[in-house]
DSSP file (Angstrom, degrees, kcal/mol; ACC not computed):
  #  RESIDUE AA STRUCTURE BP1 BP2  ACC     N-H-->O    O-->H-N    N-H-->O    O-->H-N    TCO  KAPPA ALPHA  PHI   PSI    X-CA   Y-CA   Z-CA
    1    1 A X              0   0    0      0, 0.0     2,-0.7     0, 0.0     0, 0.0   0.000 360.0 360.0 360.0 130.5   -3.0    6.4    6.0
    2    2 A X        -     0   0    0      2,-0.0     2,-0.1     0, 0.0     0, 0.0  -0.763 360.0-158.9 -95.2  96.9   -4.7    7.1    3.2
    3    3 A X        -     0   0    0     -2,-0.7     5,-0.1     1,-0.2     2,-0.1  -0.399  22.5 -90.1 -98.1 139.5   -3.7    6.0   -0.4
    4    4 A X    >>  -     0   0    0     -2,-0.1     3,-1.6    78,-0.1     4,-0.8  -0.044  17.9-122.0  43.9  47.4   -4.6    7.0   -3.8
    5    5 A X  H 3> S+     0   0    0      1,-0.3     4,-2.3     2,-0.2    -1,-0.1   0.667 117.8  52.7  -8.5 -66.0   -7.0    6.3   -6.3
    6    6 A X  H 3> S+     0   0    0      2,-0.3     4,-1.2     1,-0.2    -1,-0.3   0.631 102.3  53.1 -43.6 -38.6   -4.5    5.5   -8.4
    7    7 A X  H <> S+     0   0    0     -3,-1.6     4,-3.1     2,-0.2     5,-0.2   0.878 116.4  51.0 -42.4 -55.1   -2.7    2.8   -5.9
    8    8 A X  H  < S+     0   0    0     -4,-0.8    -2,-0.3     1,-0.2    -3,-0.1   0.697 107.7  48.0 -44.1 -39.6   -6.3    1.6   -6.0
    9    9 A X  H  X S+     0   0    0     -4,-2.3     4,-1.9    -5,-0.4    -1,-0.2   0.764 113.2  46.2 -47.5 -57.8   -6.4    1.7   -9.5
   10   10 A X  H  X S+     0   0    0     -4,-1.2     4,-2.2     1,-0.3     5,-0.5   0.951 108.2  56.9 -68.9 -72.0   -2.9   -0.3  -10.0
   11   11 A X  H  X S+     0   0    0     -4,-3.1     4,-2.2     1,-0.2    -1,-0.3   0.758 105.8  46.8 -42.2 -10.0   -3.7   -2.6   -7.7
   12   12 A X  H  > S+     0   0    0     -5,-0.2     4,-1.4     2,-0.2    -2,-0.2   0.955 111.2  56.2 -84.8 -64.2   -7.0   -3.6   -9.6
   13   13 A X  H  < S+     0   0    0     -4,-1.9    -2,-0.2     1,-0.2    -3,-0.1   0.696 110.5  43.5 -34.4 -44.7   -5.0   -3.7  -12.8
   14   14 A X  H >X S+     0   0    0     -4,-2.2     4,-3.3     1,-0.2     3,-2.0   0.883 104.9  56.4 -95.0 -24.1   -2.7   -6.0  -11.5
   15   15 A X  H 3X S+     0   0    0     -4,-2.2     4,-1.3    -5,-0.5    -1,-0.2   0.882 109.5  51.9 -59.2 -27.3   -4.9   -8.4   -9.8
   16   16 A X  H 3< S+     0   0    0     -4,-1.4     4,-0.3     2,-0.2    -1,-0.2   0.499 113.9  43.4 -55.8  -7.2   -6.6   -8.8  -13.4
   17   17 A X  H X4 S+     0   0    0     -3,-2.0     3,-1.0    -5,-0.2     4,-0.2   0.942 108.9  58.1 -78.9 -67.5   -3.3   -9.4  -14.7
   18   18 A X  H >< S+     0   0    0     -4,-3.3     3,-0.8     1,-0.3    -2,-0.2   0.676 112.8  41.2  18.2 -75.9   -2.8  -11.6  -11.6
   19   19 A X  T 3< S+     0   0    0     -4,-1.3    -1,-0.3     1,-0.2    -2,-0.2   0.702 104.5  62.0 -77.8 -32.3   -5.8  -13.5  -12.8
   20   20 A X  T <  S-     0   0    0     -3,-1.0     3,-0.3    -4,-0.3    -1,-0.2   0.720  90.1-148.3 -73.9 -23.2   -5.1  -13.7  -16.8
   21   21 A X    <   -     0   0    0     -3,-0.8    45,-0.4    -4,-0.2    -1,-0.3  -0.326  65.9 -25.0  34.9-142.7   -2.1  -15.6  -16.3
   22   22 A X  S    S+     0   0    0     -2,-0.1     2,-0.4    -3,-0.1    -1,-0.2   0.435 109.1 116.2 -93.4  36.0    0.1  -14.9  -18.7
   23   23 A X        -     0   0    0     -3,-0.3     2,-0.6    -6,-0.2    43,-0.2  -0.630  66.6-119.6 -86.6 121.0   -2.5  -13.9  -21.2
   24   24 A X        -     0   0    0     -2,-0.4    41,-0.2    39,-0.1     2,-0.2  -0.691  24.0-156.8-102.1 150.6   -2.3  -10.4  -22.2
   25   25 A X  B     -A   64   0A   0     39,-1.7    39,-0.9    -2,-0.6     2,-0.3  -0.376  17.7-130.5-113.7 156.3   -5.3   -8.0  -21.7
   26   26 A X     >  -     0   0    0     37,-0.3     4,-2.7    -2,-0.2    37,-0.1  -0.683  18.4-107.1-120.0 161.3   -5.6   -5.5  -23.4
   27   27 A X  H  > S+     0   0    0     -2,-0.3     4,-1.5     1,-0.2     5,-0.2   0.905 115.1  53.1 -67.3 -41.3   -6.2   -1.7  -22.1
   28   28 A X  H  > S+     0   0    0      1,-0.3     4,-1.2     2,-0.2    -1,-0.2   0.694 108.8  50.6 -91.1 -29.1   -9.8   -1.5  -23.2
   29   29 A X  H  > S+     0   0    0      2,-0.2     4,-3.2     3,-0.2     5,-0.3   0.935 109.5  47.0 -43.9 -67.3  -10.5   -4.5  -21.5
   30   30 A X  H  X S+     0   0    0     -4,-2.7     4,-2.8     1,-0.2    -2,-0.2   0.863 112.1  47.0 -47.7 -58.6   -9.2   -3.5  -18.5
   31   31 A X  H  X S+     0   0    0     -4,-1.5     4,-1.1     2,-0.2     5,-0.5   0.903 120.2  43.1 -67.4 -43.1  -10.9    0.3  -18.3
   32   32 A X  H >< S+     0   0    0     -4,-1.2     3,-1.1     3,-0.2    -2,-0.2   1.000 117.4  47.1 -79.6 -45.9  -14.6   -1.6  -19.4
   33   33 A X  H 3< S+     0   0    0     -4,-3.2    -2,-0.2     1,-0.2    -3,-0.2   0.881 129.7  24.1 -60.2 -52.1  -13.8   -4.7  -16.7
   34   34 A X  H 3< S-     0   0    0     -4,-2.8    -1,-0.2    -5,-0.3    -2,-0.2   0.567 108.8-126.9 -82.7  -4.2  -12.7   -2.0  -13.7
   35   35 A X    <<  +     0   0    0     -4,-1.1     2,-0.2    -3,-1.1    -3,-0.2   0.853  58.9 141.9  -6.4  79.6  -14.8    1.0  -15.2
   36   36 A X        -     0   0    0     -5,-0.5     5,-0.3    -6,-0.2    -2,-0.1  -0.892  62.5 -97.6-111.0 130.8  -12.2    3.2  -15.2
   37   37 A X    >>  -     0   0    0     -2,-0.2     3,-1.1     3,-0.1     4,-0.9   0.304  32.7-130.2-109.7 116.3  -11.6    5.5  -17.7
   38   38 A X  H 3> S+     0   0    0      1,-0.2     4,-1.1     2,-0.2    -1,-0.1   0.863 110.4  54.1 -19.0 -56.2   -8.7    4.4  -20.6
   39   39 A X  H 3> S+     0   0    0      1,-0.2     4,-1.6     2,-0.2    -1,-0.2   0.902 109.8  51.1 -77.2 -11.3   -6.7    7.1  -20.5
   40   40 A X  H X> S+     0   0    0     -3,-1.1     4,-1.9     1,-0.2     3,-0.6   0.947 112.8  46.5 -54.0 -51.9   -6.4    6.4  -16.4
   41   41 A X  H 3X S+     0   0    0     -4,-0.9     4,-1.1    -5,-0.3    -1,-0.2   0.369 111.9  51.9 -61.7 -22.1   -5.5    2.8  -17.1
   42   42 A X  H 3X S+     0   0    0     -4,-1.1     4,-0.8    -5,-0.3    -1,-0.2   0.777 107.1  50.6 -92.7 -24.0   -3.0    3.9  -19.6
   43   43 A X  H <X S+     0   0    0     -4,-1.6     4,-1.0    -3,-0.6    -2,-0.2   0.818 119.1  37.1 -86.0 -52.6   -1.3    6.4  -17.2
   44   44 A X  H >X>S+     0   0    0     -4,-1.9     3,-1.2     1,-0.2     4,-1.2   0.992 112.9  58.8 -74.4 -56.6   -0.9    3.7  -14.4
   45   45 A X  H 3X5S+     0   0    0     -4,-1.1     4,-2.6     1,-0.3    -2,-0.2   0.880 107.8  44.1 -20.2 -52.0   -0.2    1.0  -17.1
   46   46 A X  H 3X5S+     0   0    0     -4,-0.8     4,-1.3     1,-0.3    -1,-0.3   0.913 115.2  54.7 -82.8 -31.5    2.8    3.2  -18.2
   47   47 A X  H <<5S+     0   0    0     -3,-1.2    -1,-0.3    -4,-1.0     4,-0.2   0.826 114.6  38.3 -38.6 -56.8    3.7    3.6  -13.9
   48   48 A X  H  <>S+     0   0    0     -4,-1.2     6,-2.9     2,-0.2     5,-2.0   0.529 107.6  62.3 -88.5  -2.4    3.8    0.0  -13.3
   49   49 A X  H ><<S+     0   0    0     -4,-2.6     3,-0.7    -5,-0.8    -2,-0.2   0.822 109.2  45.8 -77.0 -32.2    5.6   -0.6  -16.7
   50   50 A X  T 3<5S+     0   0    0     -4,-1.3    -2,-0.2     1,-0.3    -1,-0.1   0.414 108.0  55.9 -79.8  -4.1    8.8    1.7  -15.2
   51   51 A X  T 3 5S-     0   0    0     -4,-0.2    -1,-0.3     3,-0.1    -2,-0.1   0.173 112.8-126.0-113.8  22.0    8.7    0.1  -12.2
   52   52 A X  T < 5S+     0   0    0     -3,-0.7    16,-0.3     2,-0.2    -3,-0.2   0.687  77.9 116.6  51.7  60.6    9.2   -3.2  -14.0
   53   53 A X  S   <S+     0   0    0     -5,-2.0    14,-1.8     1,-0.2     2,-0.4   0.567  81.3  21.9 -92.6 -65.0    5.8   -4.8  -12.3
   54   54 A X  E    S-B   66   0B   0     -6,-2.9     2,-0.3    12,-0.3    -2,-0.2  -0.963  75.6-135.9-129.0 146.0    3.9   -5.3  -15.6
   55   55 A X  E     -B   65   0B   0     10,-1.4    10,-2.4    -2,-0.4     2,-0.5  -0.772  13.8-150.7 -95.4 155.1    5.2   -5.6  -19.2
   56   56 A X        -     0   0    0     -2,-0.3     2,-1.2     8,-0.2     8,-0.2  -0.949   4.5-156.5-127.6 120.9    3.5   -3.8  -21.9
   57   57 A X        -     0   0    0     -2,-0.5     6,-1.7     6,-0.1    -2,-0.0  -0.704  16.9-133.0-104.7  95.4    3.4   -5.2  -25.7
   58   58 A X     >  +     0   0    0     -2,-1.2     4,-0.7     4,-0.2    -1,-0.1   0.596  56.7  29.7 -16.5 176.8    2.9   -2.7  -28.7
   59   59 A X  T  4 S-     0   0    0      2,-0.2     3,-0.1     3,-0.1    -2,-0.0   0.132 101.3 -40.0  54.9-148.5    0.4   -3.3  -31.6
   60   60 A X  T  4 S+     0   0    0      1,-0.2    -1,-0.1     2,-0.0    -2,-0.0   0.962 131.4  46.8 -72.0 -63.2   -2.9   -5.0  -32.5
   61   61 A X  T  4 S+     0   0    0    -35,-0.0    -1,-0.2     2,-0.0    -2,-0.2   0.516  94.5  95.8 -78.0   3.3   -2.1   -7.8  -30.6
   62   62 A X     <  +     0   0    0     -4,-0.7     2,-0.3     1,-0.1    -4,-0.2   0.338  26.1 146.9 -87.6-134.0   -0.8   -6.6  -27.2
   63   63 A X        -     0   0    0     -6,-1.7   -37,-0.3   -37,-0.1     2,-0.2  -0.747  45.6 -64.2 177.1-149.7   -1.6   -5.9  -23.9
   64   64 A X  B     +A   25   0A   0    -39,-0.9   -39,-1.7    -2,-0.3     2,-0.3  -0.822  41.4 177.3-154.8 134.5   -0.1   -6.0  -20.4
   65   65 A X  E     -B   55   0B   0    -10,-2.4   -10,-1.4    -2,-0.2     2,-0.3  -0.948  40.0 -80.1-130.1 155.4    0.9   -8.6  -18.6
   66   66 A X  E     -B   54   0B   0    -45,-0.4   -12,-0.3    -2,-0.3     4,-0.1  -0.660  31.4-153.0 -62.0 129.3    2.6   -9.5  -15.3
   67   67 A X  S    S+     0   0    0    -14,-1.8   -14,-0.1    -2,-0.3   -12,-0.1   0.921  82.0   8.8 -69.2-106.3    6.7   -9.0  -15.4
   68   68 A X  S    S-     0   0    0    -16,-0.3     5,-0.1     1,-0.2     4,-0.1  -0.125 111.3 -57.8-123.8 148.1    7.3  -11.6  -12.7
   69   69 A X        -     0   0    0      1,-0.1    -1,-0.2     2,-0.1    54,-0.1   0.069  50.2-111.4 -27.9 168.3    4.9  -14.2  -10.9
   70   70 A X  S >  S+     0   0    0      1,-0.2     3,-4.5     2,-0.1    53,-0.5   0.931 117.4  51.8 -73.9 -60.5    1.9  -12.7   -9.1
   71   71 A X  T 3  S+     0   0    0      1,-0.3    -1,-0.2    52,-0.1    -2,-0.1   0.539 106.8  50.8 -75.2   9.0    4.0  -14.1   -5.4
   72   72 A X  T 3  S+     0   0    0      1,-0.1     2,-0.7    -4,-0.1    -1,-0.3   0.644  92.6  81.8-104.7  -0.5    7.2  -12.5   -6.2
   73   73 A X  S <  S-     0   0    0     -3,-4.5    50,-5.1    -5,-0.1    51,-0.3  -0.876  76.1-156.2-120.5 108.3    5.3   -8.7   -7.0
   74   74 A X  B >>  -C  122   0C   0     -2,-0.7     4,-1.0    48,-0.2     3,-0.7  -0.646  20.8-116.0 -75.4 134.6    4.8   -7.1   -3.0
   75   75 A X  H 3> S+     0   0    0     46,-4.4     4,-2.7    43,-0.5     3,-0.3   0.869 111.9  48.4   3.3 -85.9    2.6   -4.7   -2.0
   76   76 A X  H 3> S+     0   0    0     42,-1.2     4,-6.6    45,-0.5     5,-0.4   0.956 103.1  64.5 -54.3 -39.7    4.7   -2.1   -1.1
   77   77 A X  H <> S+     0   0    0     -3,-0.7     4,-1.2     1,-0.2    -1,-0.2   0.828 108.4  40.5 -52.0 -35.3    6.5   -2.5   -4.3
   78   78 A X  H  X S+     0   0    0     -4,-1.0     4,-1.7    -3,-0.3    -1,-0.2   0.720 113.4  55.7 -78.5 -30.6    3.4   -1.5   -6.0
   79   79 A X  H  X S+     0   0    0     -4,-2.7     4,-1.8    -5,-0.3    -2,-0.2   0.981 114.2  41.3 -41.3 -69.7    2.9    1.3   -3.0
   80   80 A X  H  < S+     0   0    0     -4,-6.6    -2,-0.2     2,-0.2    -3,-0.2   0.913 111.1  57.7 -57.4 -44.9    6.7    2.8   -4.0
   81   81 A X  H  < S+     0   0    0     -4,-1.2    -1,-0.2    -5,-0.4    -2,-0.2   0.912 120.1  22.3 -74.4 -66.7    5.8    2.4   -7.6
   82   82 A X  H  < S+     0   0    0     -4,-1.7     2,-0.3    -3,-0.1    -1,-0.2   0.242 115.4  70.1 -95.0 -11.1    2.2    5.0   -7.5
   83   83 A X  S  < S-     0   0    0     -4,-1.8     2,-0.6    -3,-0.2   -80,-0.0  -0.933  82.5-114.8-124.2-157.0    3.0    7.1   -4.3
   84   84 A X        -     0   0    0     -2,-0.3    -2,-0.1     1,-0.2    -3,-0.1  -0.532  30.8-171.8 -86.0 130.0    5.0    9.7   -2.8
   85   85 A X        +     0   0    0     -2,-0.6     2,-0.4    -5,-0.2    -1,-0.2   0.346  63.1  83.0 -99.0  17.8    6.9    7.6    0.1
   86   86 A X        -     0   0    0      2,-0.0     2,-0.6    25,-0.0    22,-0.0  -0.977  57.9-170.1-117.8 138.8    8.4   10.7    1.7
   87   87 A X        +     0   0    0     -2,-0.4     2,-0.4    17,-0.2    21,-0.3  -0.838  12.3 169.4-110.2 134.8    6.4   12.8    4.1
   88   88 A X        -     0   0    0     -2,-0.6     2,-0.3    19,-0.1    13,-0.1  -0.989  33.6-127.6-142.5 145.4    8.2   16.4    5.0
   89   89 A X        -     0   0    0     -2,-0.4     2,-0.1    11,-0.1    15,-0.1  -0.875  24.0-116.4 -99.4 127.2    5.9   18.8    7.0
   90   90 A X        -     0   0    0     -2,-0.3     2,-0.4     1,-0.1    -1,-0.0  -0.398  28.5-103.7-111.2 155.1    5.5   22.1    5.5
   91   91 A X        -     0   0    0     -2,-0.1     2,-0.2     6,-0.1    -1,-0.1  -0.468  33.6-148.1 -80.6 133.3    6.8   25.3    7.5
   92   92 A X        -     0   0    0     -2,-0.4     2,-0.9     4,-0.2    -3,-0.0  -0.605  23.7-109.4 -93.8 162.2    3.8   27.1    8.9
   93   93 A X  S    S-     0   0    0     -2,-0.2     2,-0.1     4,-0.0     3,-0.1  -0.769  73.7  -9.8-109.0  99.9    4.3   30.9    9.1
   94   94 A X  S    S+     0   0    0     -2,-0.9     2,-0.1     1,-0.3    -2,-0.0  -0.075  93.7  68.2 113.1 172.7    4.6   32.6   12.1
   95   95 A X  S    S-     0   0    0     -2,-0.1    -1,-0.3     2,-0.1    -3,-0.0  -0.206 108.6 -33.6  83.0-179.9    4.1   31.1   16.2
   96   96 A X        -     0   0    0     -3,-0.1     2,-0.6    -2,-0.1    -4,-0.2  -0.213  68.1-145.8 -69.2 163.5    6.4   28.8   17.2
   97   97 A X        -     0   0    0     -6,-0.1    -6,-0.1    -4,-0.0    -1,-0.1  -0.943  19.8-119.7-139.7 140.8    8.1   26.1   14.3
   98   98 A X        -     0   0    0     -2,-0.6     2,-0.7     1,-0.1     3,-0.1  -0.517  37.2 -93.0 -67.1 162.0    9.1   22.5   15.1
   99   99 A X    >>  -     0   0    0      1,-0.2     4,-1.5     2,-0.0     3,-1.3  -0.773  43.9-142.6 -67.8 100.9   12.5   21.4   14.6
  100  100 A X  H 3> S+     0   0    0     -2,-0.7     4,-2.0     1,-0.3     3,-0.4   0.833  87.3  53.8 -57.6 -57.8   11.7   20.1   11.1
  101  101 A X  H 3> S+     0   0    0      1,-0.3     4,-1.1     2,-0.2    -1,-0.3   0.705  98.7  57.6  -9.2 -60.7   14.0   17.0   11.3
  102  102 A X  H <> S+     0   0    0     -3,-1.3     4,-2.2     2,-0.2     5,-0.3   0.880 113.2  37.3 -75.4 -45.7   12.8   15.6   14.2
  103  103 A X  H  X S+     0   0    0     -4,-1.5     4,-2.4    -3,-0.4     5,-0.3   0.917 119.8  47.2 -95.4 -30.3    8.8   15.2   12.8
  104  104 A X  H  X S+     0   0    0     -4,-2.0     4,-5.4     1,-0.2     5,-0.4   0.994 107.7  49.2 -57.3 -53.5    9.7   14.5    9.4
  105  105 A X  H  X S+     0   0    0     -4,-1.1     4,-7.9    -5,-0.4    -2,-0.2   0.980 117.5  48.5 -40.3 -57.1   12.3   11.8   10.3
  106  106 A X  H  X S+     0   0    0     -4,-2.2     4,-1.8     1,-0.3    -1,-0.2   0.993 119.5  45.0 -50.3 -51.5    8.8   10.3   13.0
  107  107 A X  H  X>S+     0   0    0     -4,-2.4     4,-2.5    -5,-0.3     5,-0.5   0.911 108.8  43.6 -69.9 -33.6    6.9   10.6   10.2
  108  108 A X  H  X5S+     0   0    0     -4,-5.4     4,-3.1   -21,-0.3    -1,-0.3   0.964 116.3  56.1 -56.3 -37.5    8.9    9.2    7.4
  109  109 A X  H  <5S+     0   0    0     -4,-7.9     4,-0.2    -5,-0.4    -2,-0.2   0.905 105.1  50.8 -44.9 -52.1    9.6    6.3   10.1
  110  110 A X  H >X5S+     0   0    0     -4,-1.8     3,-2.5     2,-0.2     4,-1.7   0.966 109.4  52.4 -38.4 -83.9    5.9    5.7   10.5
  111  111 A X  H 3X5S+     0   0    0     -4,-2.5     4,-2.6     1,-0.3    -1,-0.2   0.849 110.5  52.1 -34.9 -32.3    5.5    5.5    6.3
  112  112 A X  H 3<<S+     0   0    0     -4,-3.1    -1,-0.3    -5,-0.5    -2,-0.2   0.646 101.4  51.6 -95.9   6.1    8.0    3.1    6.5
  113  113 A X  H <> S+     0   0    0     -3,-2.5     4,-1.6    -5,-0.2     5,-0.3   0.550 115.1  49.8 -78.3 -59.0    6.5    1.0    9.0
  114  114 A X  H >X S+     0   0    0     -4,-1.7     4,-1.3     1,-0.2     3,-1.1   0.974 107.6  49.1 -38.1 -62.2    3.5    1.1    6.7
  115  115 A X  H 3X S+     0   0    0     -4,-2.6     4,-1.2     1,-0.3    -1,-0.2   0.672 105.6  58.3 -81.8 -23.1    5.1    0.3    3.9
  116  116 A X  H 34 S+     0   0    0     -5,-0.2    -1,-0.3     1,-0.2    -2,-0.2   0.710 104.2  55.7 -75.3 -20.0    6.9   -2.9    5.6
  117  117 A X  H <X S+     0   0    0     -4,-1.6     4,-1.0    -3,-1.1     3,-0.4   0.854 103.4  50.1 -72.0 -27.3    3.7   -4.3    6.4
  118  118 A X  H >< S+     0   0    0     -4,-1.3   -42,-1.2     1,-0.3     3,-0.9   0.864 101.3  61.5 -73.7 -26.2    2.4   -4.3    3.0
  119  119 A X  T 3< S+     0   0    0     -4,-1.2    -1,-0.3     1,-0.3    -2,-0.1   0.524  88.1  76.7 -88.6  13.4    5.7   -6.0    1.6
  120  120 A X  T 34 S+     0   0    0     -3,-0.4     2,-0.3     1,-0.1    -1,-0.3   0.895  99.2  71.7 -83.0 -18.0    4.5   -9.0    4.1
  121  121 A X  S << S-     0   0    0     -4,-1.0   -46,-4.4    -3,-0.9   -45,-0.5  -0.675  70.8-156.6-132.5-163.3    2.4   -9.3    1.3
  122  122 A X  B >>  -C   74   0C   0    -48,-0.3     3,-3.5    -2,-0.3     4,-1.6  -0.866  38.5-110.4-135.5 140.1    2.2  -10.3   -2.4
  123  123 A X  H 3> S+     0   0    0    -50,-5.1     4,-4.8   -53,-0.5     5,-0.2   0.806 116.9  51.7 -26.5 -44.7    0.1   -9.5   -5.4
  124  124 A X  H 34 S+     0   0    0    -51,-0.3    -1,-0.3     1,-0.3     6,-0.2   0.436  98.9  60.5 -96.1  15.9   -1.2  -13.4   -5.2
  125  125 A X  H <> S+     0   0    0     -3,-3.5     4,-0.5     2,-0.1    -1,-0.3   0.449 110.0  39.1 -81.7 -15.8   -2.1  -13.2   -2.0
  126  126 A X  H >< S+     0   0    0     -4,-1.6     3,-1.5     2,-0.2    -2,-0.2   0.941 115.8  55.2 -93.0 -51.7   -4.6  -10.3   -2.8
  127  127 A X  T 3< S+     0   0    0     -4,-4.8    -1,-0.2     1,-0.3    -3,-0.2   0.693 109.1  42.0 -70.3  -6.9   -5.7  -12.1   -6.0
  128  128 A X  T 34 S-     0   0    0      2,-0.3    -1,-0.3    -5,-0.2    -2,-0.2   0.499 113.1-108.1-108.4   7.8   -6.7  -15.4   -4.6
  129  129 A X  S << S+     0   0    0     -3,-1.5     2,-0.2    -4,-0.5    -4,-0.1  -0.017  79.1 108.5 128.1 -54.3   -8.4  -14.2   -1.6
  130  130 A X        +     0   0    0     -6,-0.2    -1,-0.3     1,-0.1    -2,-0.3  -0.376  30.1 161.4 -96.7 159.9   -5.7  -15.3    1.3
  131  131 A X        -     0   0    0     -2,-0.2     2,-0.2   -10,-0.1    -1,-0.1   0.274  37.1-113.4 -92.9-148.8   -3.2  -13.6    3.7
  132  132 A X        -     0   0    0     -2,-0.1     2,-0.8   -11,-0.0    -7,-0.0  -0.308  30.6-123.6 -26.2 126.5   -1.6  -14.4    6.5
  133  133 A X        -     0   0    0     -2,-0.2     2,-0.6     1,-0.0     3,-0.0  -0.529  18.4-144.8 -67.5 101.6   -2.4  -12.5    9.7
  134  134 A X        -     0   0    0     -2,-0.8     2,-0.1     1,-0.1    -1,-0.0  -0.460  30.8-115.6 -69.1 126.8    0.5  -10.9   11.2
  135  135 A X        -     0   0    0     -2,-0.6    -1,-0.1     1,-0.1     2,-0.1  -0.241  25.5-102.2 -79.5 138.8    0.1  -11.1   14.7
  136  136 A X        -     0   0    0     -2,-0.1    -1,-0.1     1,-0.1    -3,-0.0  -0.149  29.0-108.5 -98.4 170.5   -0.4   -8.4   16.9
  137  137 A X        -     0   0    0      1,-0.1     2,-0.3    -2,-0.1    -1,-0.1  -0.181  41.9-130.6 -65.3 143.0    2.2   -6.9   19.2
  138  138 A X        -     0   0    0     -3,-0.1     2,-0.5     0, 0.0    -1,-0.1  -0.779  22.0-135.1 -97.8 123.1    0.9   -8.1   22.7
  139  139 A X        -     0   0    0     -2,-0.3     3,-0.0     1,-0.0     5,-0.0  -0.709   9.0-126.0 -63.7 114.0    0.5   -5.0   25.8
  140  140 A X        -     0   0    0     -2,-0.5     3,-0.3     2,-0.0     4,-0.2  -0.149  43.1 -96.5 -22.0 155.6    1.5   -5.1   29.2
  141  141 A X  S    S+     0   0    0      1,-0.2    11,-0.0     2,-0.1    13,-0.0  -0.595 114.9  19.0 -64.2 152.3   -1.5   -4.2   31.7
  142  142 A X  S  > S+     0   0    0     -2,-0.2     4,-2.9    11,-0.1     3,-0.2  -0.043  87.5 115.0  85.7 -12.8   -1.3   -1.2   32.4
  143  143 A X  H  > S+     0   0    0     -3,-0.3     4,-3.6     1,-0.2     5,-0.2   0.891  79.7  55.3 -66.3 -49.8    1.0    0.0   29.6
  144  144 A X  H  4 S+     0   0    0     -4,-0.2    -1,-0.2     2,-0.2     5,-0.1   0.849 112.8  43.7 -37.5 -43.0   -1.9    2.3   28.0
  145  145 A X  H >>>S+     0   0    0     -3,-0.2     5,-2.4     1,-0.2     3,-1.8   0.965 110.0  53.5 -74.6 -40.9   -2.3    4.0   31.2
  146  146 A X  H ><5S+     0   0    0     -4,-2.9     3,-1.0     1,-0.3    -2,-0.2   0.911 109.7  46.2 -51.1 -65.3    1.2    4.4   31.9
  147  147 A X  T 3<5S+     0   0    0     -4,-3.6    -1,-0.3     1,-0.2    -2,-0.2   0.480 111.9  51.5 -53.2  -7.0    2.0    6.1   28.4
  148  148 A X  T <45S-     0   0    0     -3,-1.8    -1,-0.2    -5,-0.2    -2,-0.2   0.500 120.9-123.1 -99.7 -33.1   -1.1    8.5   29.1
  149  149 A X  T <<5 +     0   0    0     -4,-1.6     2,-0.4    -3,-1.0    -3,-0.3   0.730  66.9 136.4  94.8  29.4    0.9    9.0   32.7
  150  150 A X      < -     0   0    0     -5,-2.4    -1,-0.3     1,-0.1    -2,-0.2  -0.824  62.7 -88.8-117.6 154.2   -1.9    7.9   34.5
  151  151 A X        -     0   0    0     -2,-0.4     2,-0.4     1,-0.1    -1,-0.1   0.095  37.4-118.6 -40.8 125.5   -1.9    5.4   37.6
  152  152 A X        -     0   0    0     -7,-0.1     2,-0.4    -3,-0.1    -1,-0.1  -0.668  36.8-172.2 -83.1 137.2   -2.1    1.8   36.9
  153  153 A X        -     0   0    0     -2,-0.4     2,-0.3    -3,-0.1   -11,-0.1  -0.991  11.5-151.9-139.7 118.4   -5.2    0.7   38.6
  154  154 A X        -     0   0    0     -2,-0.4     2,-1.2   -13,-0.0    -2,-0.0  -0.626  17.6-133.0-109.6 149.5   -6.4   -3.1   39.0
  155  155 A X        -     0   0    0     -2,-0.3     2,-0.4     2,-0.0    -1,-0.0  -0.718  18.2-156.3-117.5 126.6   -9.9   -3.8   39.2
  156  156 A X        -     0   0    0     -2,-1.2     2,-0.5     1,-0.0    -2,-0.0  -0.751   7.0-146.1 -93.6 135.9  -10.9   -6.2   42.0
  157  157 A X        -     0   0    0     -2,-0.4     2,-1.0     2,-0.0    -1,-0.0  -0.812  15.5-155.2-106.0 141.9  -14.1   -8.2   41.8
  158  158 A X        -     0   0    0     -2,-0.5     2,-0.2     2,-0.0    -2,-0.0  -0.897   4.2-160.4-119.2 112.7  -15.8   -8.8   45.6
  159  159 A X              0   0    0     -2,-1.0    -2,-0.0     1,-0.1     0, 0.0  -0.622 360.0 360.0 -63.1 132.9  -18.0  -11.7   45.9
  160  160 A X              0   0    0     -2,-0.2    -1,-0.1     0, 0.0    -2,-0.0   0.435 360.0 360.0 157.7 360.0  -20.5  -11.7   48.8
């Protein structure tokens, strides 16, 4: 899947936020530090201020800051916040038409699959660097072939 500038964007923002502690940056900062453009930075700013992610404080002296620690603000949460999290497949005109239910439904399952890996992690795991790897789902032999329909086939080595 492919996200966004703007996810790209937000995330950037907040790992500088991330980083300020609770020192607030100011927008102009932010747009010269990421080079991106103010009124971009003002547009997500005002996206992750409704999604209660970062506060933003008026006047001379404000800024933006992070709403809640860096490890309580997930991924996904910043995902839901900057794009669309429903996929619907649009009806193509003429030929045969899928049952629209059934491949929206896969697909929305799929996004949401996505979107559950990303809340394994947290804003301060991206700003200091670390993770945890979720480990991945272990295959059967043969399972590849099998789902392809093709013959499971073991490969013998002969010494001699």
């Amino acid at each position: 899947m492919r996200l966004t500038k703007s996810t790209s964007h937000a995330i950037r923002i907040l790992i500088d936020c991330a980083q300020a502690d609770a020192r607030l940056v100011k927008v102009a900062e932010l747009s010269e530090r990421l080079q991106i453009t103010q009124q971009n930075v003002f547009k997500i700013v005002n996206l992750l201020a409704r999604a209660h992610l970062i506060e933003a404080v008026r006047g001379r002296n404000g800024g933006v800051r992070l709403a809640r620690p860096a490890s309580a603000i997930r991924i996904g949460d910043v995902v839901r916040a900057t794009e669309v999290t429903h996929v619907e497949i649009e009806e193509g005109t003429g030929g045969r038409k899928p049952k629209r239910g059934g491949v929206n439904q896969i697909l929305d399952t799929a996004l949401g699959a996505f979107i559950d890996v990303l809340d394994q992690h947290t804003l301060a795991d991206m700003a200091t660097g670390r993770h945890t790897e979720a480990p991945a789902p272990r295959r059967k032999a043969g399972n590849r072939a099998a789902a392809m329909g093709l013959p499971r086939y073991r490969r013998s080595l002969q010494h001699g």
